[in-house]
Biopython code that builds the backbone (N, CA, C, O; Angstrom):
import numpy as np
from Bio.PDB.StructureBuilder import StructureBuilder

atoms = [
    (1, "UNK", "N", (-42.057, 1.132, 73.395)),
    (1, "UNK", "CA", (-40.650, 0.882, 73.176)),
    (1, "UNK", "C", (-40.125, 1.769, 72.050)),
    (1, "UNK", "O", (-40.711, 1.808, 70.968)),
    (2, "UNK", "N", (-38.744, 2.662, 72.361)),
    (2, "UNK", "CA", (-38.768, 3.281, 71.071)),
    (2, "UNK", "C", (-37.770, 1.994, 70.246)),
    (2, "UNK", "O", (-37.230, 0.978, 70.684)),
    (3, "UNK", "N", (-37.834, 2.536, 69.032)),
    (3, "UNK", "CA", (-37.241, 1.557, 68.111)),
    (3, "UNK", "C", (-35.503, 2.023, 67.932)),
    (3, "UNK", "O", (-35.423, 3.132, 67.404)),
    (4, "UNK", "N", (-34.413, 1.532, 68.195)),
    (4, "UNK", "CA", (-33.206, 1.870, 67.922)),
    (4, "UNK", "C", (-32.889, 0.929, 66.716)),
    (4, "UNK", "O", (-33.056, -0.289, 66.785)),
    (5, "UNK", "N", (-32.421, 1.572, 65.610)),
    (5, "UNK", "CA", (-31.364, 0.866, 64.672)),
    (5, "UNK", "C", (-30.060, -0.335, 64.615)),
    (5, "UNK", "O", (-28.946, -0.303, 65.138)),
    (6, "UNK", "N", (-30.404, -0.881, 64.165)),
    (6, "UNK", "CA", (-29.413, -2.182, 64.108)),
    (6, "UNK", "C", (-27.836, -1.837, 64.416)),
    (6, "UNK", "O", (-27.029, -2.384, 65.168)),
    (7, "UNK", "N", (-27.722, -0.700, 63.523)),
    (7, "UNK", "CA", (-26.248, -0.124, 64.306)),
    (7, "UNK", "C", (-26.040, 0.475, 65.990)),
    (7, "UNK", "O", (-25.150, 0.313, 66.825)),
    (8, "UNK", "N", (-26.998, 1.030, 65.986)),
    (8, "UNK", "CA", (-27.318, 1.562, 67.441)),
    (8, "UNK", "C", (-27.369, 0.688, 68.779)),
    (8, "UNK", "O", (-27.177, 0.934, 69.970)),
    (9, "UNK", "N", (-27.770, -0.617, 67.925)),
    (9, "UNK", "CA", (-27.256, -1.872, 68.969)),
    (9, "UNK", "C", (-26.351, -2.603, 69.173)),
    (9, "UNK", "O", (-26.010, -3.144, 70.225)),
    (10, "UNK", "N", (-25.789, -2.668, 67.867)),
    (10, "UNK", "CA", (-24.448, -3.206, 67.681)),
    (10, "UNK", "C", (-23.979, -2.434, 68.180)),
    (10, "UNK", "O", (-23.811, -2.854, 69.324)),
    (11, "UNK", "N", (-23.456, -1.093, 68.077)),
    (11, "UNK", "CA", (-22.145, -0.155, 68.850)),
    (11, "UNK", "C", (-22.530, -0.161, 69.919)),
    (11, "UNK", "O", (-21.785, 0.525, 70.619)),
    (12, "UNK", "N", (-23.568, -0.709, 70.624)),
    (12, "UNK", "CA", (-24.022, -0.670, 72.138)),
    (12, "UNK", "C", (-24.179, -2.151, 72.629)),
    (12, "UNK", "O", (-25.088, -2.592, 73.333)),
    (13, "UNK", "N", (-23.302, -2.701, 72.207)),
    (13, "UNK", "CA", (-23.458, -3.852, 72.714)),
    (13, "UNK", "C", (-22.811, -4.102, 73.649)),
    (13, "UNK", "O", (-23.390, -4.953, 74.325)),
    (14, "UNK", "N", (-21.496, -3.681, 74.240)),
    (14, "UNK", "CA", (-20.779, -3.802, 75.481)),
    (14, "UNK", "C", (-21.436, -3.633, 76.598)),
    (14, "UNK", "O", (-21.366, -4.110, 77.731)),
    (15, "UNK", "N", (-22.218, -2.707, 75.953)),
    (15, "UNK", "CA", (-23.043, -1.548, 77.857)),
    (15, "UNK", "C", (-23.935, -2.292, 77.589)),
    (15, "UNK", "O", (-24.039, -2.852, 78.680)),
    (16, "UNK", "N", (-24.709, -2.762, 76.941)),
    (16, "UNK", "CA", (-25.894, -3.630, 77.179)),
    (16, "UNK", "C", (-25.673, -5.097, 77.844)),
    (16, "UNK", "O", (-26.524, -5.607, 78.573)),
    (17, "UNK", "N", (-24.377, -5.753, 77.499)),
    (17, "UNK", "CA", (-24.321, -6.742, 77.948)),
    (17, "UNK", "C", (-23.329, -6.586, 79.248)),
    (17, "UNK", "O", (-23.033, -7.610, 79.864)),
    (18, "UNK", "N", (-22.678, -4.980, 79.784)),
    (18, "UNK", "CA", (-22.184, -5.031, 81.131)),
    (18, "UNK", "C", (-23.439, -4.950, 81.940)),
    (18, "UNK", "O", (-23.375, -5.334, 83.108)),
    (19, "UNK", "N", (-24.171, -4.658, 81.635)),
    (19, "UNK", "CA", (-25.758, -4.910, 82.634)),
    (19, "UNK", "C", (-27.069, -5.524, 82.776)),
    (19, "UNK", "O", (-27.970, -5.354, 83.597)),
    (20, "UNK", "N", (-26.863, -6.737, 81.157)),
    (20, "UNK", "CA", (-28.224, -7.136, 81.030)),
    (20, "UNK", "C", (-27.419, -8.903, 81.472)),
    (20, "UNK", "O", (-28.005, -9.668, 82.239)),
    (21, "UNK", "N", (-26.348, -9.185, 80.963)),
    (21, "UNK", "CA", (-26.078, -10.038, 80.764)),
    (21, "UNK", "C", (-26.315, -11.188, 82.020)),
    (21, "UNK", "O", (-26.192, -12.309, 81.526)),
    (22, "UNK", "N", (-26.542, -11.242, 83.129)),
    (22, "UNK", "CA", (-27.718, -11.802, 83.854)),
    (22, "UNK", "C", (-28.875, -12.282, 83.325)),
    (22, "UNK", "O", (-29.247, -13.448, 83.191)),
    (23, "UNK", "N", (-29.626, -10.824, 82.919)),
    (23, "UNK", "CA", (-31.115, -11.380, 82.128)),
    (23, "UNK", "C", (-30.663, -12.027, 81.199)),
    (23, "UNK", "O", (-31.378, -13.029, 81.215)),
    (24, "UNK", "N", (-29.778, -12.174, 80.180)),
    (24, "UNK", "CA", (-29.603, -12.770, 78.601)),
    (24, "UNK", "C", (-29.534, -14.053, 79.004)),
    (24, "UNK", "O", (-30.307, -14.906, 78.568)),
    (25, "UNK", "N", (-28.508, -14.326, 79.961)),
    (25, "UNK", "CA", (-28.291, -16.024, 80.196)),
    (25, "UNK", "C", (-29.118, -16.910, 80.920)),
    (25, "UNK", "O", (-29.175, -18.136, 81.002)),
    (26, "UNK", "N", (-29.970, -15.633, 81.605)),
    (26, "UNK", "CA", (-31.104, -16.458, 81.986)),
    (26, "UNK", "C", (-32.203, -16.882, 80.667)),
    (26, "UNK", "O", (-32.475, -18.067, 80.474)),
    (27, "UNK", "N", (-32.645, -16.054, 80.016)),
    (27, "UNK", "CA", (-33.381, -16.071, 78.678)),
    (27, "UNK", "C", (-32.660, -17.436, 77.651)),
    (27, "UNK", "O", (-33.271, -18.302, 77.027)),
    (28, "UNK", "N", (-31.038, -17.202, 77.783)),
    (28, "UNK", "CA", (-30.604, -18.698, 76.620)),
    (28, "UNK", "C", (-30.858, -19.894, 77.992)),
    (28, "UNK", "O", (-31.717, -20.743, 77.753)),
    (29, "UNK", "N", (-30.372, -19.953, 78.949)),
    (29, "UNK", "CA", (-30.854, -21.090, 79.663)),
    (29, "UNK", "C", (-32.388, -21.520, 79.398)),
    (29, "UNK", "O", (-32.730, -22.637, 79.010)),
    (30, "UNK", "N", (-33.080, -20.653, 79.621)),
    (30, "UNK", "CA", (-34.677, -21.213, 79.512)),
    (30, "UNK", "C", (-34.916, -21.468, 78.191)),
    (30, "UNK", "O", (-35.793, -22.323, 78.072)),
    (31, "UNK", "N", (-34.503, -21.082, 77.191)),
    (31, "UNK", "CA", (-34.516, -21.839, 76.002)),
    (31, "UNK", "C", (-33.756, -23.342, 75.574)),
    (31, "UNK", "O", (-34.100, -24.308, 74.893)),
    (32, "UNK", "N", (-32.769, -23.045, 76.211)),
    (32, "UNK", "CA", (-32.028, -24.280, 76.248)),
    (32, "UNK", "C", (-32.816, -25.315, 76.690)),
    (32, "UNK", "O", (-32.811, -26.442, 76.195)),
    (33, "UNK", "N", (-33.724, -24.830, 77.924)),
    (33, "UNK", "CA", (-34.272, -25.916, 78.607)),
    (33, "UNK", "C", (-35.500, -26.554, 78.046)),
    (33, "UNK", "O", (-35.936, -27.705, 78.067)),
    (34, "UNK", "N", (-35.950, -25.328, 77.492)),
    (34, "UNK", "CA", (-37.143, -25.599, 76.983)),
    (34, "UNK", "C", (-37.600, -26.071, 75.264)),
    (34, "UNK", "O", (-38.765, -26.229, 74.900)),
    (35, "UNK", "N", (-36.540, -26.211, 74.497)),
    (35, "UNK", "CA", (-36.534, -26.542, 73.228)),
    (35, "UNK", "C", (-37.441, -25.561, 73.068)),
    (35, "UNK", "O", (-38.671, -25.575, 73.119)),
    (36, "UNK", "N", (-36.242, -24.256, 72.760)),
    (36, "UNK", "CA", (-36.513, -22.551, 72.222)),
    (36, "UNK", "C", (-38.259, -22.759, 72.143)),
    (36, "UNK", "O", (-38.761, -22.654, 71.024)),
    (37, "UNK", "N", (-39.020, -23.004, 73.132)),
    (37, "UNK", "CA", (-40.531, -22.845, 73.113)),
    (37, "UNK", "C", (-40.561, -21.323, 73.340)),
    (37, "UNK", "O", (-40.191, -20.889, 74.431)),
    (38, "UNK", "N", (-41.006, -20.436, 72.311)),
    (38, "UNK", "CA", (-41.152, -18.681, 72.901)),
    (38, "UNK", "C", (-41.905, -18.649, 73.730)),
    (38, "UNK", "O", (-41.685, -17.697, 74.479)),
    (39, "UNK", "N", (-43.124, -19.503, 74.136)),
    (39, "UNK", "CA", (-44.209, -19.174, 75.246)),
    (39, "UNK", "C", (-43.518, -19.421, 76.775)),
    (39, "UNK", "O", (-43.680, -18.842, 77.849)),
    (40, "UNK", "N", (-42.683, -20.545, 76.359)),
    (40, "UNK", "CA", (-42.277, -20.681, 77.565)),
    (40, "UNK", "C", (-41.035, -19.669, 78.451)),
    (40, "UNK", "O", (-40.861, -19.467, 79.653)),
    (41, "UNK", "N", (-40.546, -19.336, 77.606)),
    (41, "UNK", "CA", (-39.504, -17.938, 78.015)),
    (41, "UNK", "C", (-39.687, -16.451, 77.904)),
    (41, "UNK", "O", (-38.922, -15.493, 78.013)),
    (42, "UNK", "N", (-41.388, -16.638, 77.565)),
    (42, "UNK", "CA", (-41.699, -14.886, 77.545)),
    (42, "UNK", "C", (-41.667, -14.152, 78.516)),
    (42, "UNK", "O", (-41.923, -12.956, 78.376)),
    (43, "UNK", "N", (-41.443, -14.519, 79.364)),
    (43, "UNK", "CA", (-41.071, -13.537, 80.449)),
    (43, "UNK", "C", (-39.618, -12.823, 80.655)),
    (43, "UNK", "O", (-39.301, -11.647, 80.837)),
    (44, "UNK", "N", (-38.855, -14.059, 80.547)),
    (44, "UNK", "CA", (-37.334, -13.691, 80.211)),
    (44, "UNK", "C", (-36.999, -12.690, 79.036)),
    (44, "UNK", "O", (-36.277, -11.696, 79.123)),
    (45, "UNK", "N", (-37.826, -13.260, 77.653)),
    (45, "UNK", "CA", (-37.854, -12.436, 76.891)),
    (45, "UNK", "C", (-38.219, -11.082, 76.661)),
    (45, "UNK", "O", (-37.741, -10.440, 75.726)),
    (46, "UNK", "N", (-39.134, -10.564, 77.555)),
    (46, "UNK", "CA", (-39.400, -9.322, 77.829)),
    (46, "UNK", "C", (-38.113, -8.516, 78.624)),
    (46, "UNK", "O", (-37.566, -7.474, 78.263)),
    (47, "UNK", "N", (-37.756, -9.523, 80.071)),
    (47, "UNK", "CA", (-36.650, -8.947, 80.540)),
    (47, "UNK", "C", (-35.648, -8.094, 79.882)),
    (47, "UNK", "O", (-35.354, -6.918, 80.095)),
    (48, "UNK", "N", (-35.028, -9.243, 78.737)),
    (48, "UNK", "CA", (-33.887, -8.914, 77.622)),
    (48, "UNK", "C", (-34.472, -7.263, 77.341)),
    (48, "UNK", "O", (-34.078, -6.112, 77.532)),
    (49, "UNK", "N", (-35.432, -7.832, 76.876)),
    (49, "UNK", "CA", (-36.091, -6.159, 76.104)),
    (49, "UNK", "C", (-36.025, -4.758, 76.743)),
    (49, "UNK", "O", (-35.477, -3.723, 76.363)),
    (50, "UNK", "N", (-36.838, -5.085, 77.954)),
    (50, "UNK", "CA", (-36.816, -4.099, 79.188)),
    (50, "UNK", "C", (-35.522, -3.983, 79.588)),
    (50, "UNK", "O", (-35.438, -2.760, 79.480)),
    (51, "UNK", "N", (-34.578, -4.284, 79.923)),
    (51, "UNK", "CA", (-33.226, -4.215, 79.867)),
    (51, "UNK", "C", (-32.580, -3.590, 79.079)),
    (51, "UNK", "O", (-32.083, -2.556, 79.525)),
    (52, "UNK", "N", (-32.368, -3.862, 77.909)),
    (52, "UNK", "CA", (-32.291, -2.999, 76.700)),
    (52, "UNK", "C", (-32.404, -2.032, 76.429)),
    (52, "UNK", "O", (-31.565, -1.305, 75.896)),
    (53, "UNK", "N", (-33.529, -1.778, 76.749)),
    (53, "UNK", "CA", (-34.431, -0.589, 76.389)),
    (53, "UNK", "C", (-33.922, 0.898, 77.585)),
    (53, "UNK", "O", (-33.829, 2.119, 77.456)),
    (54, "UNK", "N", (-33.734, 0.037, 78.547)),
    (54, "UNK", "CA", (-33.106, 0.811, 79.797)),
    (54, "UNK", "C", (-32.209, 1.099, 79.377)),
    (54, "UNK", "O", (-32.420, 2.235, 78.951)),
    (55, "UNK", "N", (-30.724, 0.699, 79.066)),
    (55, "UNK", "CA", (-29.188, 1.270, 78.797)),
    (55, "UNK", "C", (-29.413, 1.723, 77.041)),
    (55, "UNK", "O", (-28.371, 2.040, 76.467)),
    (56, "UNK", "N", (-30.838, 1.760, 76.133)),
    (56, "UNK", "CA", (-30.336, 2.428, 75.096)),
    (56, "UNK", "C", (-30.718, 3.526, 75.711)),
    (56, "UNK", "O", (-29.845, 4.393, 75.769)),
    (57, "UNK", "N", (-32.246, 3.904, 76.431)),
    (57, "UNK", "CA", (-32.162, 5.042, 76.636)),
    (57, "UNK", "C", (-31.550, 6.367, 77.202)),
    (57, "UNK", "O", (-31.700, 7.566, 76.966)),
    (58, "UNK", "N", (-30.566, 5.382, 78.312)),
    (58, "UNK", "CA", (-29.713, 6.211, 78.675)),
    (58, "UNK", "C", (-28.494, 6.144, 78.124)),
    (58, "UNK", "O", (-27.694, 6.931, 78.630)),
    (59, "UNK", "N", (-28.067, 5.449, 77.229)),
    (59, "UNK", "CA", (-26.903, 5.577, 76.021)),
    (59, "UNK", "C", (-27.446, 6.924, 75.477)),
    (59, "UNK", "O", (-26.789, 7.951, 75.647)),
    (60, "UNK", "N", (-28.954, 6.942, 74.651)),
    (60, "UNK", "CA", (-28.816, 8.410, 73.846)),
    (60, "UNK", "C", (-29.081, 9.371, 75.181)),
    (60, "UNK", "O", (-29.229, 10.485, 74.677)),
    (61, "UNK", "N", (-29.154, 9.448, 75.952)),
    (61, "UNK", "CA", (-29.200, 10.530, 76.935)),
    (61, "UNK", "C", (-27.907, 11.272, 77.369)),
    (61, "UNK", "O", (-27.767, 12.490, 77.478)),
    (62, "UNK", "N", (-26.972, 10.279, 77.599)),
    (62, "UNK", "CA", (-25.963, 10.538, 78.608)),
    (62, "UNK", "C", (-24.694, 10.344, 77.804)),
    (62, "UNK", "O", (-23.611, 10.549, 78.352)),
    (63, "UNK", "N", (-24.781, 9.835, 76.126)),
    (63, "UNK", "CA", (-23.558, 9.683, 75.338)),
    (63, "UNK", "C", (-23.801, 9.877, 74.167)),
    (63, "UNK", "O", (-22.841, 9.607, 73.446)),
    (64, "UNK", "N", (-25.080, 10.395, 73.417)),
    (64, "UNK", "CA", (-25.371, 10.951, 72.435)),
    (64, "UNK", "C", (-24.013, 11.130, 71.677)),
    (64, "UNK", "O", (-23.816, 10.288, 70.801)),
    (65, "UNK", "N", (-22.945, 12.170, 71.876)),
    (65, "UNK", "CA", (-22.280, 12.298, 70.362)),
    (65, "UNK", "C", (-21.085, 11.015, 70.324)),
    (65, "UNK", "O", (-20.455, 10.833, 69.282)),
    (66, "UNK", "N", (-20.874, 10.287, 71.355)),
    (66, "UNK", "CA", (-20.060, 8.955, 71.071)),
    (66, "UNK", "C", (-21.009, 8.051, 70.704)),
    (66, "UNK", "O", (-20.406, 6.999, 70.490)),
    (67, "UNK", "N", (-21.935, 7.933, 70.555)),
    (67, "UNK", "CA", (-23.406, 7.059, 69.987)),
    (67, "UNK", "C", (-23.061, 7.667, 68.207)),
    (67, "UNK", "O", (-22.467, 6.964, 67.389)),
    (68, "UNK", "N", (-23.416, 8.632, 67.998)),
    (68, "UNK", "CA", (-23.346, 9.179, 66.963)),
    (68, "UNK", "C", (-22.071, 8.488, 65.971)),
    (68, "UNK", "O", (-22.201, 7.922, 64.885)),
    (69, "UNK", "N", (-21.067, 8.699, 66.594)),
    (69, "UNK", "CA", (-19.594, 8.540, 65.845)),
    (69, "UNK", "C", (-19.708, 7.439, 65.625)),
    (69, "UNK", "O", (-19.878, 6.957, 64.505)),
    (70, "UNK", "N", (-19.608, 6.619, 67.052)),
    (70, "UNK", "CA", (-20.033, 4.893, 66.406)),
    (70, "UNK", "C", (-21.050, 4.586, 65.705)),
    (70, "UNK", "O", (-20.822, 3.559, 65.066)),
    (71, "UNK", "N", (-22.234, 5.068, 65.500)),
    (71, "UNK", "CA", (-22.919, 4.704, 64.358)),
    (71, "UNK", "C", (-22.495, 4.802, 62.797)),
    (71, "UNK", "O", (-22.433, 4.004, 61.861)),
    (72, "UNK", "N", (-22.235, 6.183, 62.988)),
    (72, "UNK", "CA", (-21.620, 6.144, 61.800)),
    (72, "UNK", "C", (-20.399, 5.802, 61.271)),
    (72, "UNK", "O", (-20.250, 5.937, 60.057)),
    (73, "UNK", "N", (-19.313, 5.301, 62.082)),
    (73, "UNK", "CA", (-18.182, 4.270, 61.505)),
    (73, "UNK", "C", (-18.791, 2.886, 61.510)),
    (73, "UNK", "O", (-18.191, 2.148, 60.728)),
    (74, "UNK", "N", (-19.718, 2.343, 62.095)),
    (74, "UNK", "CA", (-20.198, 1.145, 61.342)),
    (74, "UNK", "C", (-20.991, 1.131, 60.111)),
    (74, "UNK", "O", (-21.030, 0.364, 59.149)),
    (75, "UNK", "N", (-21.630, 2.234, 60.434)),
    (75, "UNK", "CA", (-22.508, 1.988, 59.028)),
    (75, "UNK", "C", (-21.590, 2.346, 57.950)),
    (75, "UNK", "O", (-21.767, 1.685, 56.927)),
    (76, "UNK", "N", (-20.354, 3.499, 57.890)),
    (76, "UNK", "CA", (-19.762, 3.488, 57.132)),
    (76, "UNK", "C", (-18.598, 2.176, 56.722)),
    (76, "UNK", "O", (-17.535, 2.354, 56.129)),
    (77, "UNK", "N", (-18.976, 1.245, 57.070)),
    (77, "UNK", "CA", (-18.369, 0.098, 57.189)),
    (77, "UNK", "C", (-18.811, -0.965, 56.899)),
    (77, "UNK", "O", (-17.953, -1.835, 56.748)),
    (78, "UNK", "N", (-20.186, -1.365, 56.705)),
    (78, "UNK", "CA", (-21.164, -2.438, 56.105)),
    (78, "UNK", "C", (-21.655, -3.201, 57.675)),
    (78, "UNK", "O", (-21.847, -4.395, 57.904)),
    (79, "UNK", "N", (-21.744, -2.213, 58.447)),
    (79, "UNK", "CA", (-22.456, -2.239, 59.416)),
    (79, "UNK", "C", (-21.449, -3.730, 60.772)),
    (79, "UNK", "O", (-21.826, -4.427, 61.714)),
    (80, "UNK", "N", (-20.128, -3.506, 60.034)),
    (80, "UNK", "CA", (-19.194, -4.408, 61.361)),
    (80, "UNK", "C", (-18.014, -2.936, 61.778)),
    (80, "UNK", "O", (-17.640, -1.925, 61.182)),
    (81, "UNK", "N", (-17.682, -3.770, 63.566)),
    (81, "UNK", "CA", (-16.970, -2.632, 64.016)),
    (81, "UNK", "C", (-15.600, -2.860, 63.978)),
    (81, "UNK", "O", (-14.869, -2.048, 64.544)),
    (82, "UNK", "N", (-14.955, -4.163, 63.209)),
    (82, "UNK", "CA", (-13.476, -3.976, 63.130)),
    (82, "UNK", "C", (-12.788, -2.613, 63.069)),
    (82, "UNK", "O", (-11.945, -2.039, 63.759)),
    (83, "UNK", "N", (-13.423, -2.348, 62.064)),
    (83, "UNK", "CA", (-12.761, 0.053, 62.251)),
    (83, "UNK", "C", (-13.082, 0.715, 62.734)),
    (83, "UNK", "O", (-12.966, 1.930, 62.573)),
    (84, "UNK", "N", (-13.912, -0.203, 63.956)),
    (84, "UNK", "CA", (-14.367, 1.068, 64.787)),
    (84, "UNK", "C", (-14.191, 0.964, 66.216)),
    (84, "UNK", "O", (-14.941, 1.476, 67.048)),
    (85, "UNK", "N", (-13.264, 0.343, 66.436)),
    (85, "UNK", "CA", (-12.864, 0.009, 67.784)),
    (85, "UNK", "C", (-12.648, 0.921, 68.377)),
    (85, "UNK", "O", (-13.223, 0.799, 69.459)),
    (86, "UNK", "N", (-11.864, 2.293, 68.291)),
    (86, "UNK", "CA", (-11.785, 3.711, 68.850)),
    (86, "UNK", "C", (-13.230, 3.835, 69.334)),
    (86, "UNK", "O", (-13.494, 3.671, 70.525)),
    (87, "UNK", "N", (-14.322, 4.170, 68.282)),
    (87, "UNK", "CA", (-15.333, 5.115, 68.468)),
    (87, "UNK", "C", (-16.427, 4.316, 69.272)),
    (87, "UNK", "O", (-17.213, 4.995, 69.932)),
    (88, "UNK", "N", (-16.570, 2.853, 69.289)),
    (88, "UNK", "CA", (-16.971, 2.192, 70.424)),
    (88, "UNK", "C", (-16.259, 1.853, 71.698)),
    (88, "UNK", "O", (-16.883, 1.577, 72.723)),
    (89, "UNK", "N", (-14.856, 1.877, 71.627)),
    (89, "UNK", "CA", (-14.605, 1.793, 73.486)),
    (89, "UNK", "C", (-14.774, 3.445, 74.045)),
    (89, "UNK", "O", (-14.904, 3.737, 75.234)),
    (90, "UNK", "N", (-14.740, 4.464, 72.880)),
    (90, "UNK", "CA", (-15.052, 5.414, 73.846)),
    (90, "UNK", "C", (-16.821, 5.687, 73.876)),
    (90, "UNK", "O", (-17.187, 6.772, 74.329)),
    (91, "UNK", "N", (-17.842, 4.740, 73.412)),
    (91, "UNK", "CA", (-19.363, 4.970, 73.753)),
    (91, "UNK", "C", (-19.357, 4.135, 75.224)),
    (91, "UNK", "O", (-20.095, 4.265, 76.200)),
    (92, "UNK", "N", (-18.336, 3.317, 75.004)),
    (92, "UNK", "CA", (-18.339, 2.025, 76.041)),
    (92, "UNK", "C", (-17.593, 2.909, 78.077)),
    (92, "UNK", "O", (-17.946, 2.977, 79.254)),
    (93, "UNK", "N", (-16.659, 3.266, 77.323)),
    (93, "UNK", "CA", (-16.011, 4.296, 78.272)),
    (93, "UNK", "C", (-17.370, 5.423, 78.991)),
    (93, "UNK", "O", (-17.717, 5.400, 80.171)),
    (94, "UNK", "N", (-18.041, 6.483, 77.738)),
    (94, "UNK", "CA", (-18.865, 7.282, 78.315)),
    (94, "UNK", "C", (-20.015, 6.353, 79.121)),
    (94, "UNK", "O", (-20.414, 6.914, 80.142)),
    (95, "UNK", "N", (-20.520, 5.262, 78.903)),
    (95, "UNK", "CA", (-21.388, 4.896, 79.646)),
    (95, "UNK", "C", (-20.813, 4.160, 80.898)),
    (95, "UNK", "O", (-21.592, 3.980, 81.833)),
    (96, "UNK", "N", (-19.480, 3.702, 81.013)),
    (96, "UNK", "CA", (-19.503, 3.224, 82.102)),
    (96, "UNK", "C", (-19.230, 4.662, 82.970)),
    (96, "UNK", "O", (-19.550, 4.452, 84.140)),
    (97, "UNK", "N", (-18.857, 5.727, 82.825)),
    (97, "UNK", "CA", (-18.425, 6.549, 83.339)),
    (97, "UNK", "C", (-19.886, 7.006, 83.983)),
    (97, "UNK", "O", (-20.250, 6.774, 85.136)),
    (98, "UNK", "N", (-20.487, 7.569, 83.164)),
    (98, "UNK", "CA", (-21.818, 8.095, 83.109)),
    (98, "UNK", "C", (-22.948, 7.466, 84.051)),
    (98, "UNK", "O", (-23.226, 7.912, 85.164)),
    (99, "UNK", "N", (-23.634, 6.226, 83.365)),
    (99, "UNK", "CA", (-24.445, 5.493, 83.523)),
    (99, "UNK", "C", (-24.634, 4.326, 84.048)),
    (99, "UNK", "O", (-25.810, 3.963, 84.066)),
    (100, "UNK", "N", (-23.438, 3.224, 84.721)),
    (100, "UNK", "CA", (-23.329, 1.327, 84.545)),
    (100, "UNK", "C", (-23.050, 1.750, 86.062)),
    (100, "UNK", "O", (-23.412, 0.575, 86.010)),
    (101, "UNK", "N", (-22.837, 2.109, 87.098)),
    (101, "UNK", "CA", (-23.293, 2.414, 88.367)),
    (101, "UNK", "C", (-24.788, 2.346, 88.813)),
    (101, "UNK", "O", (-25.201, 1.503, 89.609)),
    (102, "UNK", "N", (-25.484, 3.209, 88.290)),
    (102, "UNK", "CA", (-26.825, 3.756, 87.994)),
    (102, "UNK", "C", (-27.757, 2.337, 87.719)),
    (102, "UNK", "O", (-28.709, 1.829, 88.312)),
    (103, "UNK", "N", (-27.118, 2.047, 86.734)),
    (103, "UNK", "CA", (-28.109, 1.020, 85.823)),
    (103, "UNK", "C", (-27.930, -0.185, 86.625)),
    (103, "UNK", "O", (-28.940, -0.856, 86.839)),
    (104, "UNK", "N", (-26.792, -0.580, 87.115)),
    (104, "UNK", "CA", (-26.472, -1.910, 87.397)),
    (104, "UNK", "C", (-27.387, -1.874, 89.081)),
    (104, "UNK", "O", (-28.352, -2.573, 89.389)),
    (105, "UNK", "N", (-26.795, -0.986, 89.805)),
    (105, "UNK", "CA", (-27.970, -0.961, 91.183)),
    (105, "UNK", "C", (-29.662, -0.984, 91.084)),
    (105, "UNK", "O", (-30.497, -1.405, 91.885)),
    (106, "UNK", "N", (-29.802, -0.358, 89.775)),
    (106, "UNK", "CA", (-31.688, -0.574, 89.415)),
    (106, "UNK", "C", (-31.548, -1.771, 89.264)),
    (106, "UNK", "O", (-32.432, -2.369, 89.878)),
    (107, "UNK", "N", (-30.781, -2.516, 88.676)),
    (107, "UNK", "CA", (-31.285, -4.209, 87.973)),
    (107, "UNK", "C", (-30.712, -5.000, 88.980)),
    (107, "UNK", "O", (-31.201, -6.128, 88.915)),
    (108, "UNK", "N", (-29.706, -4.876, 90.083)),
    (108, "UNK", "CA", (-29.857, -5.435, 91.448)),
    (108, "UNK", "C", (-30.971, -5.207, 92.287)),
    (108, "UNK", "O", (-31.341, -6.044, 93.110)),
    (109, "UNK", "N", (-31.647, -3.868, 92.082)),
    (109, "UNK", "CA", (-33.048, -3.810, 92.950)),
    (109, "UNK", "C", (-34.290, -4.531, 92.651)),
    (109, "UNK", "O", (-35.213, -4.804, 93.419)),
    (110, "UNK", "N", (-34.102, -4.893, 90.920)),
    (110, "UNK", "CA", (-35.227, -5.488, 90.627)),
    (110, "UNK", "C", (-34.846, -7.118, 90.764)),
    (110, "UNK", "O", (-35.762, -7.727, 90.211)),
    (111, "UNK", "N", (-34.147, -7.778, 91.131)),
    (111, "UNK", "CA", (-33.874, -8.930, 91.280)),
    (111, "UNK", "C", (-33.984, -9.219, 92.627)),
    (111, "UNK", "O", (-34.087, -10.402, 92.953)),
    (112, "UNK", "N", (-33.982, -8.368, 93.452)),
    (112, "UNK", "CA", (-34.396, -8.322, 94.773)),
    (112, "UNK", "C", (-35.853, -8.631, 95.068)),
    (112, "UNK", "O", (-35.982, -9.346, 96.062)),
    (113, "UNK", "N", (-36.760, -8.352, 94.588)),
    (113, "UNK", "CA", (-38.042, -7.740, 94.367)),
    (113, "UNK", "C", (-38.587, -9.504, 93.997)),
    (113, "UNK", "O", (-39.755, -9.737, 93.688)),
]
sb = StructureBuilder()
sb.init_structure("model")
sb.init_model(0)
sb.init_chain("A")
sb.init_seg("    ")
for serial, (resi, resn, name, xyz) in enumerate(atoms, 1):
    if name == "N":
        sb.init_residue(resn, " ", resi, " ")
    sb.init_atom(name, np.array(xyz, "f"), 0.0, 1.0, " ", f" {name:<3s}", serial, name[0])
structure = sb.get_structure()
């Protein structure tokens, strides 16, 4: 797994949750159900991850310098995006443009499966 930065997830949180957000609510349901037991939702919990891990990598692939900008207006900010609403709807914009076609038909194929 590579490791992305706390900002790097925060300014990517739209595109992560236009395509994971299936897996996420499945992951808080099974906690819900399960009085947050981690053994019992590790599977879900991996999902989240693997999911994740999918739209950061193609966030730095396919939107690298709107990744960039939004990082650095949050971090120049104490790491919230109230001032940075520009420089995240346009990371949010390049990936749906780019990538949330792509991504969203892989994670319909794997739910198939």
């Amino acid at each position: 797994m590579e490791p992305y930065s706390r900002a790097e997830l925060i300014v990517s949180v739209d595109s992560i949750w236009s395509v994971c957000e299936r897996t996420m609510y499945a992951f808080e349901k099974c906690k819900i159900d399960n009085g947050n037991d981690p053994q019992a939702c590790l599977k879900y919990s991996v999902s989240v991850a693997g999911c994740t891990q999918k739209i950061m990598r193609e966030i730095t692939k396919t939107c690298k310098p709107e990744l960039d900008k939004a990082v650095h207006c949050v971090e120049e900010n104490n790491m919230r995006t109230l001032k940075c609403t520009k420089e995240t709807e346009e990371l949010f914009k390049c990936f749906k443009t780019n990538s949330f076609e792509k991504l969203v038909l892989l994670i319909i194929d794997l739910y198939k499966n």
